[in-house]
Structure formats: structure tokens, C-alpha cells
C-alpha positions in Angstrom: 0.0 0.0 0.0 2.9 2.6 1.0 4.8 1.8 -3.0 1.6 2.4 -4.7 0.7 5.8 -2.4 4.5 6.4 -3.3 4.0 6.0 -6.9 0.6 7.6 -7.2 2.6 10.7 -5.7 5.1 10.7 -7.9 2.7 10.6 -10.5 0.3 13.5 -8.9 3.7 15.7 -9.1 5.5 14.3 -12.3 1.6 16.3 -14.2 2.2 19.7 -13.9 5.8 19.3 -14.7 5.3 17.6 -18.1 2.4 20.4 -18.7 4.4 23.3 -17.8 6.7 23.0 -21.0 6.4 21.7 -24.7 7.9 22.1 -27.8 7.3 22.7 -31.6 9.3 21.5 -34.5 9.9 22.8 -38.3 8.6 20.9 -40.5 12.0 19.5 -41.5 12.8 18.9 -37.8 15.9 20.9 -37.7 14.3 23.6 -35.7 13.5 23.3 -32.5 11.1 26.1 -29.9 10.7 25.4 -26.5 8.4 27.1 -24.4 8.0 26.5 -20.5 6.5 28.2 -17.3 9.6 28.6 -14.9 9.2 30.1 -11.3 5.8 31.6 -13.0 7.8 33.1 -16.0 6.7 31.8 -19.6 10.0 31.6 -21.6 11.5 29.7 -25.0 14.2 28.8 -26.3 15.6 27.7 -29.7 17.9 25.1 -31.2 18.5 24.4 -34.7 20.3 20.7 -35.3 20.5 20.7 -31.7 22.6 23.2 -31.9 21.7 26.4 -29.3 20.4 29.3 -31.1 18.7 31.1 -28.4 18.9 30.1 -24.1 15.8 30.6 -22.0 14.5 34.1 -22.8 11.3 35.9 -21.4 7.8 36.1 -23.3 5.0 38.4 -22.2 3.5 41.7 -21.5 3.2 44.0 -19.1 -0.5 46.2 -19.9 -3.0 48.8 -17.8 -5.4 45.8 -17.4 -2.9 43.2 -16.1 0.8 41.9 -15.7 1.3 38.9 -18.3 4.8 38.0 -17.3 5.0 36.8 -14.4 3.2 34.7 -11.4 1.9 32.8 -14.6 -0.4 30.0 -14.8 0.1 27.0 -18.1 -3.7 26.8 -18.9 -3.3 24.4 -22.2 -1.8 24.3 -25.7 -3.0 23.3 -29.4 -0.6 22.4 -31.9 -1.3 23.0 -36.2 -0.2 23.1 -39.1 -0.1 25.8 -41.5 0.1 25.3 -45.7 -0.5 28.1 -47.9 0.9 29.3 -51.2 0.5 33.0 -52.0 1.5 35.2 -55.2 3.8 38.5 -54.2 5.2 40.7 -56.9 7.5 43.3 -55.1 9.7 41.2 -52.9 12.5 38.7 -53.4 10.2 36.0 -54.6 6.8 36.0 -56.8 5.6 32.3 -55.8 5.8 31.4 -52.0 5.1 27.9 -50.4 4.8 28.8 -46.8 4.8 25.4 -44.5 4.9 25.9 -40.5 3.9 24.1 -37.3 1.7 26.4 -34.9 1.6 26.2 -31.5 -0.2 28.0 -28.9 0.2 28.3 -25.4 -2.4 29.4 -22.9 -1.7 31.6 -19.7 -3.4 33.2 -16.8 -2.0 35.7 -14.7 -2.8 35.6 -10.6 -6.3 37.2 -11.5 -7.2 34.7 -13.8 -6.7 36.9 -16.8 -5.7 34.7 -20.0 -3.1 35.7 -23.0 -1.9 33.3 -25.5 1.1 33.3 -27.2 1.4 32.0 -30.8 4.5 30.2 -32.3 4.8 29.6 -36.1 7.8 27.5 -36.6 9.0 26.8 -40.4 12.7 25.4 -41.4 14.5 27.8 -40.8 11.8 30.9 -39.4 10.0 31.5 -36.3 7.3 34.1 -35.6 5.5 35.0 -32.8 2.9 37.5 -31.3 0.5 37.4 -28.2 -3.2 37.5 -28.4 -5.1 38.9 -25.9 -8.7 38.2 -25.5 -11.7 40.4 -24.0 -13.2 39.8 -21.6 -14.2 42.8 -19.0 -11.8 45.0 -20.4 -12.4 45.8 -24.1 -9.2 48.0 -24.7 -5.7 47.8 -22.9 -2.5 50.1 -23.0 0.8 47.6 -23.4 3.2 49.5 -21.2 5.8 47.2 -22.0 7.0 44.2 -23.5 9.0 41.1 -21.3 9.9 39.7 -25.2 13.4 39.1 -24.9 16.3 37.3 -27.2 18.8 35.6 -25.3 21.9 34.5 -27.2 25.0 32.6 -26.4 27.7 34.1 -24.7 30.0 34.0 -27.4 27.8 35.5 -30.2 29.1 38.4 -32.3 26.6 41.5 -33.9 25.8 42.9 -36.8 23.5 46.0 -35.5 22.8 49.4 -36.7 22.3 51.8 -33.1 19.3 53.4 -32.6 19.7 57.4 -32.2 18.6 60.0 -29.8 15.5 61.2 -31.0 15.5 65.0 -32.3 18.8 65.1 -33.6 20.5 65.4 -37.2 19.0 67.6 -40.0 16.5 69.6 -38.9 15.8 67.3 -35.4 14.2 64.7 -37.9 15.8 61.4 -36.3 15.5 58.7 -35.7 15.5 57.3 -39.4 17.1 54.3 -39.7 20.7 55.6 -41.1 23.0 54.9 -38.9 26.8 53.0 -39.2 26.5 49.7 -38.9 28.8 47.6 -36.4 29.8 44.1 -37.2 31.5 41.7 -35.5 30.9 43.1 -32.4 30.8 41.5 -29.2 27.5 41.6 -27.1 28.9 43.7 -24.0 30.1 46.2 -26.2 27.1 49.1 -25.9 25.3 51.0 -28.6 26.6 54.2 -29.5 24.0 56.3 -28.5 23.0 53.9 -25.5 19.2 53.2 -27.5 20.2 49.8 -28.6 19.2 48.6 -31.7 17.1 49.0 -34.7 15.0 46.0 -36.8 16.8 43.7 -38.5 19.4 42.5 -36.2 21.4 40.2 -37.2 23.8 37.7 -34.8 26.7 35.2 -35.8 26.7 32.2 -33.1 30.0 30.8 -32.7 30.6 28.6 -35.3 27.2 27.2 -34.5 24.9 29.5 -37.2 23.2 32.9 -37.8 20.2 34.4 -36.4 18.4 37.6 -38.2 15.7 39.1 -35.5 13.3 41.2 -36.7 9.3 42.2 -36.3 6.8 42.2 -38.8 3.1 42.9 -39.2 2.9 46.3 -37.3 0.3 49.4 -38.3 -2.1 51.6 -37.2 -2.6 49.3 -33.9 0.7 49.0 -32.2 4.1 51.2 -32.3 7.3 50.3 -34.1 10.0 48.4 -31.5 13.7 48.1 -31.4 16.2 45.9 -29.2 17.6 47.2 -26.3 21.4 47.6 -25.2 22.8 43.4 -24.8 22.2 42.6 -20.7 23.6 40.0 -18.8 24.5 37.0 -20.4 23.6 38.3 -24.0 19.7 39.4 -23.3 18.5 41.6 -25.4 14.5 43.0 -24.7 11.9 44.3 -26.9 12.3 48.1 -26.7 9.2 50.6 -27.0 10.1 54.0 -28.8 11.8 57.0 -26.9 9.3 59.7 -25.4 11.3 61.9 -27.3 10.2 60.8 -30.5 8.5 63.1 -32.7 8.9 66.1 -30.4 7.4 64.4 -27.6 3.8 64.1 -29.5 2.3 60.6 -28.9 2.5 58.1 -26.3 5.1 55.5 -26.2 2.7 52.8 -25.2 0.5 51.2 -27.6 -3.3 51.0 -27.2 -5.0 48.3 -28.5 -9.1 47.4 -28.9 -9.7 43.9 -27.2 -9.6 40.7 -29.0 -6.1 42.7 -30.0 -2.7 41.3 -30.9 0.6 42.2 -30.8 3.1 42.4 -34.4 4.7 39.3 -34.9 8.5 39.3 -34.1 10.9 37.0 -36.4 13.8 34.9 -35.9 15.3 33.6 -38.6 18.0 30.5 -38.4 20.5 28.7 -40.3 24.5 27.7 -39.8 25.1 29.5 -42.7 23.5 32.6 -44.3 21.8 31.3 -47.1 18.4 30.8 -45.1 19.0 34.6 -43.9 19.5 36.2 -47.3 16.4 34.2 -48.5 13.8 34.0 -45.5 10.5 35.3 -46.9 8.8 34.9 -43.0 8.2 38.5 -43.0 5.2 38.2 -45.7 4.7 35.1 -44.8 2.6 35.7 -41.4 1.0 38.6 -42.6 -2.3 39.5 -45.1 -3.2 42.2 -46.9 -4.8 45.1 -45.1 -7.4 46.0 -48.3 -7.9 45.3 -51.5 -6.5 47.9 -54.4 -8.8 48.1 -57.9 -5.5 49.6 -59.4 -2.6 47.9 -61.6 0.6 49.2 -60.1 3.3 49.4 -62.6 6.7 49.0 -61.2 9.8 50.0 -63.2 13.0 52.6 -62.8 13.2 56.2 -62.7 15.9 59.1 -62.8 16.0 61.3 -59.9 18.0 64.7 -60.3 18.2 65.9 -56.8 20.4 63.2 -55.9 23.3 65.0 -58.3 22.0 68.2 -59.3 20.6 69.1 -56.0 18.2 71.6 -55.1 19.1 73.7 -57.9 17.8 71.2 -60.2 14.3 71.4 -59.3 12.8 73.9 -62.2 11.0 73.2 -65.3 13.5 73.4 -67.4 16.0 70.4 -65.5 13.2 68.5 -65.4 12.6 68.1 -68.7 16.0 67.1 -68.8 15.4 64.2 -66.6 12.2 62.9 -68.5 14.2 63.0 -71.3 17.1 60.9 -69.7 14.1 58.4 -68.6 12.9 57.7 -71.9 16.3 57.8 -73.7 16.8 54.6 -71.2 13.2 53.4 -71.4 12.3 54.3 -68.2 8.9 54.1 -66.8 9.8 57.3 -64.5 11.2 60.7 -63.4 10.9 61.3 -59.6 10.9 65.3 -58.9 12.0 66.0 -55.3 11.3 69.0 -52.8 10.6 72.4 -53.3 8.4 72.0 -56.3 5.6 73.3 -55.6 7.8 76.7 -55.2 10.1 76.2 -57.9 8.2 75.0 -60.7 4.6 76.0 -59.2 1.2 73.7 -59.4 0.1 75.5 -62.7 3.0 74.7 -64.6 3.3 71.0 -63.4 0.0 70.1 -64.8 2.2 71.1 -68.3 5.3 69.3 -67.3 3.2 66.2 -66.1 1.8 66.1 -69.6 5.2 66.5 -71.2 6.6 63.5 -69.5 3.4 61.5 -70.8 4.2 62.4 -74.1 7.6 60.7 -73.9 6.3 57.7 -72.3 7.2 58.9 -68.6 5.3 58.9 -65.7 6.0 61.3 -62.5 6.6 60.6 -59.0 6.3 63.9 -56.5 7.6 64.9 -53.3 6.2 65.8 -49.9 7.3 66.2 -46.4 5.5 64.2 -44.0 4.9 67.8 -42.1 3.2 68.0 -38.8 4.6 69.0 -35.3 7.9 66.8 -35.0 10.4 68.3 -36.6 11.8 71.8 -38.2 11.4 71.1 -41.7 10.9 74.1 -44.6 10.9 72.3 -47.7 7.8 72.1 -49.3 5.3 71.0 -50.3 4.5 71.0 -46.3 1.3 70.5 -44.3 -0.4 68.3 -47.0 0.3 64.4 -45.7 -0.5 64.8 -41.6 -4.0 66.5 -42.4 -6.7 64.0 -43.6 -8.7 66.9 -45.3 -5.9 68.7 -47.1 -4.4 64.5 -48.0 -7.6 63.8 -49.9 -7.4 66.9 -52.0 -3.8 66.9 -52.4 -4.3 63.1 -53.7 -7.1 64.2 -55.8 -5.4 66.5 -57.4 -2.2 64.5 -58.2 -4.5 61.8 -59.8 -6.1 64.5 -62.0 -2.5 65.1 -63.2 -1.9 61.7 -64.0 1.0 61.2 -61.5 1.8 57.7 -60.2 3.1 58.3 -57.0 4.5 60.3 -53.9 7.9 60.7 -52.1 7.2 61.0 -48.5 9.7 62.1 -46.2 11.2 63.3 -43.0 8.6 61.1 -40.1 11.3 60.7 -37.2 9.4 58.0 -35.0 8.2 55.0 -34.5 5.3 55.6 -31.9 1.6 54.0 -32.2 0.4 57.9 -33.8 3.5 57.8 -36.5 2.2 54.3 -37.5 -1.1 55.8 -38.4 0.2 58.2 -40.5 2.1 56.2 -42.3 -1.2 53.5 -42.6 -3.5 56.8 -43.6 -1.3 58.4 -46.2 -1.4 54.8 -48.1 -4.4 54.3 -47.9 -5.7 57.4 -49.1 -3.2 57.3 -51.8 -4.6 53.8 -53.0 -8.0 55.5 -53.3 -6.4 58.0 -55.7 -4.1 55.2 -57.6 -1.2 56.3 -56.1 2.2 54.4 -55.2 4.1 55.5 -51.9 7.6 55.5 -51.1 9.1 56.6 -47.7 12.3 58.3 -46.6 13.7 59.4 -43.6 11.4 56.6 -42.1 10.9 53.7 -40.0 11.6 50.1 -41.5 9.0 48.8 -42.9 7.1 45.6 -41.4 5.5 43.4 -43.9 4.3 46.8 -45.6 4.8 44.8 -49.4 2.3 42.3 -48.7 0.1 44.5 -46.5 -0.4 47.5 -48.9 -0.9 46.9 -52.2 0.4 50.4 -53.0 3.6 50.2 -51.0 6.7 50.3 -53.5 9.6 51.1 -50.6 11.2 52.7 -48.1 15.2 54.3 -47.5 15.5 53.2 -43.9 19.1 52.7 -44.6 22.5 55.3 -44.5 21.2 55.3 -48.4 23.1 57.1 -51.5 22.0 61.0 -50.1 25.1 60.1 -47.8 27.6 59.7 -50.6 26.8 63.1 -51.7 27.0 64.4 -48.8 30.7 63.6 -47.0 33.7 61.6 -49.0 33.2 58.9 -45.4 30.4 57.4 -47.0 32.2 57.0 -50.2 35.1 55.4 -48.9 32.5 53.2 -47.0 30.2 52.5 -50.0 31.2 48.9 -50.6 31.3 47.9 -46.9 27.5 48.9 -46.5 26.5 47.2 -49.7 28.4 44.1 -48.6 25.8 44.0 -45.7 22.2 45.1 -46.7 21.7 42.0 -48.4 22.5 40.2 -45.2 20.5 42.5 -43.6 18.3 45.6 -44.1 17.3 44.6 -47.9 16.6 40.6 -46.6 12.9 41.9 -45.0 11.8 44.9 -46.8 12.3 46.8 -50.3 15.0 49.5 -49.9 14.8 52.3 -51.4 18.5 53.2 -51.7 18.8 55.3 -54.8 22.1 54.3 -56.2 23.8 53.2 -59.3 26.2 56.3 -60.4 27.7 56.6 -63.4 29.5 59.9 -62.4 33.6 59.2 -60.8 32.8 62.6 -58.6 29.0 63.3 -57.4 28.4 66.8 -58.0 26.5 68.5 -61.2 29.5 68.7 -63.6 31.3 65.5 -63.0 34.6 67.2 -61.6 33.7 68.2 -58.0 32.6 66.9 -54.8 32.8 63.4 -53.2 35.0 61.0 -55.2 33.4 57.8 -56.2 36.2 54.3 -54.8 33.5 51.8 -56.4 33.7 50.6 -60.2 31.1 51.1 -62.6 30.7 47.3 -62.2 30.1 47.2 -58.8 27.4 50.5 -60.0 25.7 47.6 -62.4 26.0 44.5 -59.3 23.9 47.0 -57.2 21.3 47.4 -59.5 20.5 43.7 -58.7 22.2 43.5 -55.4 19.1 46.1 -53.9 16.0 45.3 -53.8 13.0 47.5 -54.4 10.3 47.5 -57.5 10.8 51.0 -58.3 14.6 52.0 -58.8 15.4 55.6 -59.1 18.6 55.2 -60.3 21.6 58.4 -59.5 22.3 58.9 -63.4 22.5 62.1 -65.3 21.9 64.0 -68.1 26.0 63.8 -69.0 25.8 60.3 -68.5 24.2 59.5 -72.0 27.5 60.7 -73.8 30.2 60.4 -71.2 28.9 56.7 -69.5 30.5 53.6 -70.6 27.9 52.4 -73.7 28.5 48.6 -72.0 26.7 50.4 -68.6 24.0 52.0 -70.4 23.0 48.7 -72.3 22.8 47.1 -68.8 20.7 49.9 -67.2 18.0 49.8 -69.8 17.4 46.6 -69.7 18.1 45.2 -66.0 14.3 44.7 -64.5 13.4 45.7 -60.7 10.8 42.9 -59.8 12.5 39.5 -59.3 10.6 35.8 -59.4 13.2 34.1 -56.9 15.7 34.6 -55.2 19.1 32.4 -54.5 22.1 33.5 -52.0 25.7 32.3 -53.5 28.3 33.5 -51.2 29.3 36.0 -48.6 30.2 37.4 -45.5 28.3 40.6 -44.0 30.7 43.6 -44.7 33.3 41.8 -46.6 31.9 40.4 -50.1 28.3 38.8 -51.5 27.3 37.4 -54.2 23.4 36.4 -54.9 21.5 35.5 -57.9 17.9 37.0 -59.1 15.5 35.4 -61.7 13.3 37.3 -64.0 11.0 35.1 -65.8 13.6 32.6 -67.1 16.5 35.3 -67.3 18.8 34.8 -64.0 21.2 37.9 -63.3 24.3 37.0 -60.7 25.7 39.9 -59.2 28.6 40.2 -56.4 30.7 43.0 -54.7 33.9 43.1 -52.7 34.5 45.4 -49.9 37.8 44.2 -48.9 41.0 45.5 -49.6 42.8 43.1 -52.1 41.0 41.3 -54.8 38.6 38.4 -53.8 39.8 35.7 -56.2 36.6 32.6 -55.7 35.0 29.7 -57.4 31.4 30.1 -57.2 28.7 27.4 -57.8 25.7 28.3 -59.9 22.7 25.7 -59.0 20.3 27.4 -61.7 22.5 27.1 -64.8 23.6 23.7 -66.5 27.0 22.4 -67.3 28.7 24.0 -70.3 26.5 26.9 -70.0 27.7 30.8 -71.8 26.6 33.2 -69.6 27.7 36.8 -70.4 30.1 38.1 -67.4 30.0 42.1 -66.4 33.7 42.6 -65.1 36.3 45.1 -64.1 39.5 45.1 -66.2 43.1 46.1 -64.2 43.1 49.6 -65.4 39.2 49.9 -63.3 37.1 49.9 -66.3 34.2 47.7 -67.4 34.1 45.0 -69.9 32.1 42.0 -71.0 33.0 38.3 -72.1 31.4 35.3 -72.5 32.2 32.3 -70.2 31.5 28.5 -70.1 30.8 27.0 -66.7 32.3 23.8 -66.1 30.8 20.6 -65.7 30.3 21.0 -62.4 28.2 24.1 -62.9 31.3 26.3 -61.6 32.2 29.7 -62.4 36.4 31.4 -61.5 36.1 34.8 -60.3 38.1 37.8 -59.7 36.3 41.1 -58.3 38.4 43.7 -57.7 38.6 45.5 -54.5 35.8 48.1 -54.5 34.7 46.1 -57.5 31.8 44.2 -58.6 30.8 41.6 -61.1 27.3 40.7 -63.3 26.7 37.2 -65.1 23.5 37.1 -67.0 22.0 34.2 -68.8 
């Protein structure tokens, strides 16, 4: 009688052990999640061929109506399976199979009051979010997030720093343009003492790779960030500063009850092919509303980049539309100050122009509003919804495709719904949106059907501006792939033709990259609309190899296949278009990068055409046979890049 009152004990006490902590696999069963109540704290952690991606790191939420992270109660769990195929033609692939294993795990706090929090695992992605039901409350401020990401001690980062808020030109930061780091170890602390903005991206040891990020975020929550490394490697799920846009808007989002949270993204490999390719960031998320427009995607030519300021009157204009269609373009964007400079009258004439030669116009605006000291113009047109509509209304009467908007400076619940409003207003007018001197965007391609890009990156205004960003150039575009460009368009800007970036060709900051590595970032980048940094001059003075290549190289892509690489040192990746496949790879380091590179998507004994640099710097193309074993000999020079198209 005593063994079996022993052994029913030990089985009373062996239940809630075994039901406080479960796990969900990838479908391939190389990833592993965890998740487990310990001392009343829900945490998870990650392994991928049981190797440790992630130790024991916190989940839950903190909110006005309740504490969900800690004194927790395991209620239950369901396990599922998701299988869905979608269509998406402004990201790095067109066709995506998404297969992942759901789990969701069921708390209570000490009053009884229940969250869940919902795991999607895939093969190499994770994503997850809380849902919190209603029940007597039917709204609830999150005043903060327990979500936290703890690594191995021995990680390394890749990780751009967060700013202070109401700094740089005209108090409009943050904007996502900040030096990157690599390399880094953990306990070494941001520059500004903010942490870190989304993507952040983590070598383990010799174990793998880990890209976090977040995903899914509009009008109903705030943008987030990862906070300075703690003990041990533990990074949290940061809010945005109070400072933010001037102080305007809370830092805590509010949210209507059933409400969730954005979903945040790990993505895992032990090497970097699964980070350059993860597509988990449209993968979790739907569109927000459906568009009765056909969006046309295509490149552009941009003169502010070169000519400035200056360059925005009628008469430079039409210089640019005519650059566009010499090189087929489908558009001319025309930056700020027009309104002033070339007046609303006479771009009803100039919009018509630009039709006439097959062009279509992009305008400017600021973002306006109360957070920051901005004077160009047009101004006070995208924060009002009264003066948006007619503004939009206006633009369509003209005939113009899309808007510029620029200069937001936050990442708070309030910005969020700007950002939300202004493209969805612009979709009722058949209008495409771009962003600068934004947040990064979270899913926005698949959410808004309107959506074409955003900068969110130390883009090509930078080269312009200081001879530093030259000298870095092929550093930074040896990690966006890796990085910034791997979950969202970037709308960067690039591609000169110019050796020194003023107006006349023979001032200003001195271009270190070849024209080659010009061409490999036209492929390299992401984004379906490419305004690309040539000029008028270019036409007669350009290499006629470069121009060939620039008026034919498309900007929407069907898949996408990573080659070779290391963040801030050299990458190579291939794009297909249709049935055309375009290689292209760049070298940041300081001797040449002599390689043998595998191409999967060609066959043996292949002739691809090769985009190279000769020794004297200058362009040239060759045909070359791969091998039999579908191998391709390389040389990029330093600050050099190379194109194979087939």
C-alpha cells in the first residue's frame, strides 16, 4: 500500500511538470522552440540541429489591465499546421510555399486573466505575437513588453544603433541611417545607448546565424527596437523613446480587445543562405485592403540626388524625362521644393510633357506635422486627412503615379497611423508611396498593395554628402543583403555613373567603387521602383557597356538564391526574372577576392555573359562556359563588382 501511495505521488507531481513546457518543430525537424513556465515566468528557447540558437529568454506583456509576465499560470496548448501558397510581386520572390507548425500556449495571470502566445515554426523561421482576448476590459494600453532574445555568450553583432530622438537635420531622427557595427561582441554598448534598430542580425560561434526582426505592425501598435545586450547576451523588446516626434504621442500602444501584438521573427541557419532568402516577414501577414488599381513597377531618374536643389525647375526636369525615356524608363521622380520652384500650374504642363515621352511622375512631400523643423515644401499636406484627400485628388487629376514622402522621425503608435492613412488614401487616388527618412518597414509589401519602398538605410544622399560614406560604400552594400534589404524593399537610390557626385562631374565626393560594382547594385538592392543616380552627361560620357545594362536590368525578381558571402566583406546572390537569371557580387575588402562560385540554376557547359572590371578599373564583357560541375572562377576587384546574366 505505502509503494503504490509512493508511486501515485510521484505521478500527482510528475503532471504539472510535463504540462508546464512543450515544444514545436519545423517541419523538416531541424528547428526546434521550447516554451515552459519557470518560477511563473513563460520563456522559450531555440535550437536548430541541436545546436543552441537562443537560451531561456522571457515572453509576455506587461499592460494597464494586467501583468502577463510573471506569477503565470500554463492553462493548455494546441498544436497545427499551416500550408498556404501566395502570389507577391514586389519582394524577393513571386511564388511562396509557406509550411509551419503552430503552436499555442495558454496563460493566466494571478487574477485569472488569460493571454496566448502564438509560435509559427518553419525550417529555418520563427514568428510569434501574443493574443489577448476580451473579456471585462475591451481596450488595454501595453506599457511594455517582457519579449526578450537571449543569445550565447559567445555571439558576435551585426547592428545598426538606434539614435537620440531629435537630432541630425532639422531634429528629424531617428530614421534608420545609422553606421552599422559588425562583428561586435555583445557587451560592447550601442553608440548612442538606445540599442538597436530591426533587423538584427547575430553570428553564433561557429554554431549559425540568427536575423531578428518584427513584422506585421500598423495603425494598432508602435514600431520596436532591441535594447542595449544585458547580462549573459539578453537583449528585450524596446518601445520607442518619449522623445520621439517632439514628444507628440504616447510611447505605449493601445489596443481594442480581441487585439494582438506584431509578430516578431527569428530567422536561423549555420550558414547565411536561409538569412538572405527568408521570406517569413510576408509570410505571417495578409493584406490590409484590396486595391482596384494595376501598379506598374519600373525605374526612374532622380536629379536631386546630383543636381541638388538647384535642379528642381522646369527646365531640368525636362531634362530628366528626357534621360528616362532615352533609357526606357517608366519614370522621373521630382524631389522638394516643387511646388515653389516649378509651381502647381506649370506641373500640370510638365506632367503632360513627361506622358508624351512615355514617362510617368513621382512627387515629393514632407510628412509635415509638429515633429520636426522642416521648410521644404510641399508642407502640411500628408499629416492633415482633409488637405491629404485633395492633395491626392489633385495628383490623380494630373496623371502622377506616385508620392515621395519624407522626414517622419518615430516610431510611436500615432506615426504608425500616419504612415497607414497616407497609403491608404493614396490607394484610393491610384497612387504608389515611397518613404524616406522613415521607420523600416514591417510586412508593408504584402500589407499595402500600394507600398513600393522605403530608404530606412544610410542610403546614396550620404555619398553626396561627406567623402566617409564613399570610402564606405562597398562595406554597407556588402551587408544590406545580409540585412536591411533581406525583409523589406530599400529604397536606396544608387547606381552612379558619375567618378565625382556633384553636377558637372569634376567636383565633390570621389566615387572608390567601379562602374561594375554600380551595375551588381542594381541587382544586389531590392526595391520594384529603382530611381537610379544617373545624369543627363551620362548618356555621352557613361561607358555604352553600362547604359546597355541599365536599360534593360528589371526591378521585380521571381526568386531569389544566395551564392556567397560574408556581412561587410563580399556577397554574391542570384535573381531570376522570368527565365533570365542575373548573378551579381561586390567586394568590400581590400585586395581582390579571387573565388569559385557554384551556380545551381545554370547547366553544365552553360555561356553566360560576365560584367567585369579590367586592371586599369574599367568595365568589360566576355562570355564564359561553366564547367561541368556548374562552376564559375572569379576575380572582383577591390571596391569592384561583377554581373553574369544568362
Amino acid at each position: 500500500m505505502k509503494k503504490y501511495l509512493k508511486y501515485c505521488l510521484l505521478v500527482w507531481i510528475a503532471v504539472p511538470v510535463w504540462a508546464q513546457q512543450t515544444e514545436v518543430i519545423g517541419p523538416d525537424s531541424h528547428l526546434k522552440v521550447n516554451v515552459a513556465l519557470k518560477q511563473g515566468k513563460p520563456v522559450y528557447s531555440v535550437t536548430y540541429k541541436e545546436k543552441i540558437m537562443l537560451e531561456d529568454s522571457p515572453l509576455g506583456v506587461v499592460t494597464d489591465i494586467g501583468d502577463f509576465s510573471r506569477n503565470m499560470n500554463w492553462i493548455g496548448q494546441k498544436t497545427s499546421r499551416i500550408d498556404k501558397t501566395y502570389t507577391q510581386n514586389k519582394i524577393k520572390k513571386s511564388e511562396i510555399h509557406y509550411q509551419a507548425n503552430e503552436l499555442i500556449c495558454t496563460f493566466a495571470n494571478a487574477d485569472k486573466q488569460e493571454i496566448d502566445v502564438v509560435f509559427r515554426v518553419s525550417n529555418n523561421d520563427i514568428a510569434f505575437r501574443y493574443v489577448i482576448p476580451r473579456k471585462e476590459a475591451g481596450s488595454c494600453v501595453v506599457e511594455k513588453e517582457a519579449t526578450g532574445f537571449d543569445f550565447p555568450a559567445y555571439t558576435t553583432t551585426f547592428l545598426c544603433p538606434q539614435s537620440d530622438a531629435m537630432i541630425g537635420w532639422m531634429r528629424t531622427k531617428p530614421s534608420y541611417e545609422e553606421e552599422y557595427r559588425v562583428d561586435v561582441p555583445m557587451n560592447e554598448p550601442s553608440r548612442y545607448g538606445h540599442g538597436y534598430t530591426f533587423p538584427c542580425l547575430f553570428r553564433i560561434g561557429c554554431d549559425g546565424w540568427a536575423l531578428i526582426s518584427e513584422t506585421g505592425v500598423d495603425s494598432r501598435y508602435c514600431g520596436s527596437r532591441l535594447s542595449d545586450a544585458g547580462e549573459g547576451g539578453l537583449y528585450i523588446l524596446d518601445f520607442p523613446m518619449p522623445e520621439e516626434n517632439n514628444g507628440n504621442g504616447t510611447v505605449a500602444p493601445g489596443l481594442a480587445l480581441p487585439g494582438t501584438t506584431p509578430w516578431r521573427t527569428i530567422t536561423v541557419g549555420d550558414n547565411l543562405k536561409p538569412i538572405v532568402e527568408t521570406t517569413v516577414i510576408w509570410d505571417v501577414v495578409e493584406p490590409l485592403y484590396e486595391t482596384v488599381h494595376d501598379y506598374r513597377f519600373g525605374r526612374g531618374t532622380w536629379s536631386w540626388i546630383l543636381w541638388q536643389d538647384g535642379s528642381i525647375n522646369y527646365e531640368d526636369q525636362v531634362r530628366y524625362i528626357d534621360v528616362a525615356a532615352a533609357m526606357g524608363y517608366e519614370y522621373v521622380l521630382i524631389d522638394n521644393w516643387w511646388d515653389r520652384t516649378i509651381g502647381r500650374e506649370k506641373m500640370k504642363s510638365l506632367a503632360d510633357y513627361a506622358h508624351r515621352k512615355g514617362v510617368d511622375i513621382f512627387l515629393w512631400y514632407s510628412s509635415s506635422g509638429y515633429w520636426n523643423d522642416i521648410v521644404q515644401s510641399p508642407v502640411n499636406c500628408m499629416d492633415n486627412p482633409i488637405v491629404r484627400k485633395r492633395e491626392m485628388r489633385w495628383l490623380e487629376s494630373l496623371g502622377v503615379k506616385g508620392i515621395k514622402v519624407d522626414f517622419f522621425g518615430g516610431d510611436k503608435q500615432e506615426t504608425m497611423r500616419l504612415y497607414e492613412a497616407i497609403l491608404s488614401d493614396a490607394d484610393d487616388c491610384g497612387l504608389m508611396v515611397i518613404f524616406h527618412g522613415c521607420t523600416l518597414p514591417r510586412g508593408w509589401e504584402r500589407m499595402y498593395p500600394n507600398y513600393v519602398g522605403s530608404e530606412a538605410v544610410l542610403a546614396s544622399e550620404n555619398l553626396i554628402f561627406q567623402q566617409h560614406f564613399c570610402d564606405e560604400e562597398a562595406f554597407n552594400a556588402c551587408l544590406h543583403p545580409f540585412i536591411r534589404n533581406s525583409v523589406g524593399c530599400m529604397e536606396f537610390g544608387g547606381c552612379f555613373l558619375n567618378k565625382r557626385l556633384n553636377r558637372t562631374n569634376d567636383g565633390g565626393s570621389i566615387r572608390r567603387t567601379t562602374d561594375a560594382f554600380q551595375l551588381a547594385t542594381t541587382v544586389l538592392f531590392q526595391n520594384p521602383i529603382q530611381n537610379f543616380a544617373l545624369a543627363p552627361n551620362n548618356l555621352t560620357d557613361a561607358s555604352q557597356i553600362c547604359l546597355d545594362f541599365l536599360k534593360q536590368v528589371p526591378v521585380t525578381w521571381d526568386e531569389t538564391v544566395f551564392i556567397d558571402g560574408y556581412p561587410g566583406k563580399y556577397c554574391i546572390l542570384a535573381r531570376r526574372h522570368g527565365d533570365k537569371w542575373y548573378v551579381a557580387g561586390v567586394n568590400a575588402q581590400k585586395e581582390p577576392l579571387k573565388l569559385k562560385i557554384q551556380l545551381p540554376m545554370f547547366a553544365k557547359g552553360n555561356r553566360v555573359t560576365l560584367y567585369n572590371d579590367d586592371l586599369k578599373r574599367n568595365v568589360y564583357t566576355r562570355e564564359v562556359t561553366l564547367s561541368k560541375n556548374k562552376e564559375l572562377s572569379l576575380t572582383i576587384l577591390s571596391g569592384g563588382g561583377i554581373v553574369i546574366v544568362k
